[in-house]
N, C-alpha and C positions, 0 to 999 in steps of 0.2 A: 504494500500500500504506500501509494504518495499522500503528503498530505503539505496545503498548506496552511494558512492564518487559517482562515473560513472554511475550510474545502476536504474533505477527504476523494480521493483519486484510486479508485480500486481497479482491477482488471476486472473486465466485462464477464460475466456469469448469469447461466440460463437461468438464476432468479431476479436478474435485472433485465429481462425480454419486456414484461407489459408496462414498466415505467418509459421503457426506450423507446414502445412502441408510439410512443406520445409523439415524438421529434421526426416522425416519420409523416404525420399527418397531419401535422401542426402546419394549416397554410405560411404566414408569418415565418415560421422556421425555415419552411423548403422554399421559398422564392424565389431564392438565387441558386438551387440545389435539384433543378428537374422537376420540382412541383410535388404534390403528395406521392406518395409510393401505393402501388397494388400490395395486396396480401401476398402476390406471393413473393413479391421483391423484397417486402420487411423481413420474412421466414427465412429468405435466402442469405440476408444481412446479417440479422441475429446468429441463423448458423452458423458463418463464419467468424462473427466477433467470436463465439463459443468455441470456438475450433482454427483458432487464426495462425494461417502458415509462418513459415519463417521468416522473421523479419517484418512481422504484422504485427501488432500491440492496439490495442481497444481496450480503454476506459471510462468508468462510469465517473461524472464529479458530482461527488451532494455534500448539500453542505452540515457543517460538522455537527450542528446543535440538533437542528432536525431530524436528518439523513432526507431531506428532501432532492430529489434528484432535480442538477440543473444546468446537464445536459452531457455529452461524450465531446471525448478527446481521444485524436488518434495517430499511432504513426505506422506508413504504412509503404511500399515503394510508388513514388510518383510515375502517374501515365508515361514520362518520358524514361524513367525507369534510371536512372543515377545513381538519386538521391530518397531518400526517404519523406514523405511529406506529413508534417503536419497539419489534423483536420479537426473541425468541431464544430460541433451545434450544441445550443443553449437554447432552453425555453424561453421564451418574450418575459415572462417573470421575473427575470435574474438579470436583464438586459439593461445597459449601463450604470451597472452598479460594480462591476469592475472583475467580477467573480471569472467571466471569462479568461481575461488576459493576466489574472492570478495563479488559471489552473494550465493553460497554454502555456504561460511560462516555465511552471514549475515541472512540465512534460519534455520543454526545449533544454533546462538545464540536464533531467532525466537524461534523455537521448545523449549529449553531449558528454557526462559525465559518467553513467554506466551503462550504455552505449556503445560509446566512442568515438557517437560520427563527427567527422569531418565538417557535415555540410546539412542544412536542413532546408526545405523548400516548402512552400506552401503558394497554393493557387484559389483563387478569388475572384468571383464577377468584377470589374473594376466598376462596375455599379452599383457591387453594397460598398458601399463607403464604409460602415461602419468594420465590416470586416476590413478592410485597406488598413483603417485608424488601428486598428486593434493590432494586426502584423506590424504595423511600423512603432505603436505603443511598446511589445515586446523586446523592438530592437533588431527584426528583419526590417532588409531593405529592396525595395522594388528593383529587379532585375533585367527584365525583358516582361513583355506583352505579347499575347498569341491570340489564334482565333479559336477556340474549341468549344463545343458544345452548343454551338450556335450563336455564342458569346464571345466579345470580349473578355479577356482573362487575364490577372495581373500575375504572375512569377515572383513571388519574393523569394530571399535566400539569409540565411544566416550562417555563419562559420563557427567552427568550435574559437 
């Protein structure tokens, strides 16, 4: 378990499946992320967070007092296939209040320090802003720009 000030950071487990099913159909959440999910794409999700290959890591963050779940973090290899990217969604509840780029962080130094990577990458509609703010909060910086998924897409990078 990671944990930070507010936040415990666990690995994803088949008794955190219907809290996470929330982030899946959460309009608001998926916006920038393909839109809600069908049943069976969540099932095929969850399966893997539950059973994640090499070099996959899926966590759930809730926060400490509660255990209220407020949303996953992931590292995992990026489409271009390098570098490992960090990913996450947070429920609209928890949204700038800072819990995000508390638990993003604490996964970045993760990665970096028992780990070992190198390089970490993460990719962004360059229309949620608020994800842009939050990667460059952390101390990634915007790299390049691509077209993928029918979208513009921002490249950020951070190094060990």
């Amino acid at each position: 378990m990671i944990e930070t000030e507010r936040c415990t950071i666990q690995p994803f487990e088949k008794e955190d499946s219907s809290d996470t099913k929330k982030l899946f159909v959460h309009p608001e959440v998926r916006k920038f992320l393909g839109g809600i999910r069908e049943e069976t794409y969540i099932q095929e999700s969850l399966n893997r967070m539950i059973n994640p290959c090499e070099n996959e890591f899926y966590w759930v963050v809730r926060e400490k007092t509660t255990k209220n779940l407020i949303g996953l973090v992931s590292l995992d290899p990026h489409h271009d296939g390098d570098f490992l990217e960090v990913s996450y969604q947070f429920l609209p509840k928890w949204w700038g209040k800072g819990y995000a780029s508390e638990g993003v962080q604490r996964v970045l130094q993760y990665a970096f320090t028992d780990l070992k990577q190198e390089k970490i990458v993460a990719e962004t509609q360059t229309a949620n802003e608020r994800s842009c703010r939050l990667l460059e909060r952390v101390g990634m910086q915007l790299e390049h720009k691509v077209i993928r998924f029918g979208a513009e897409q921002a490249i950020y990078s951070m190094k060990a």
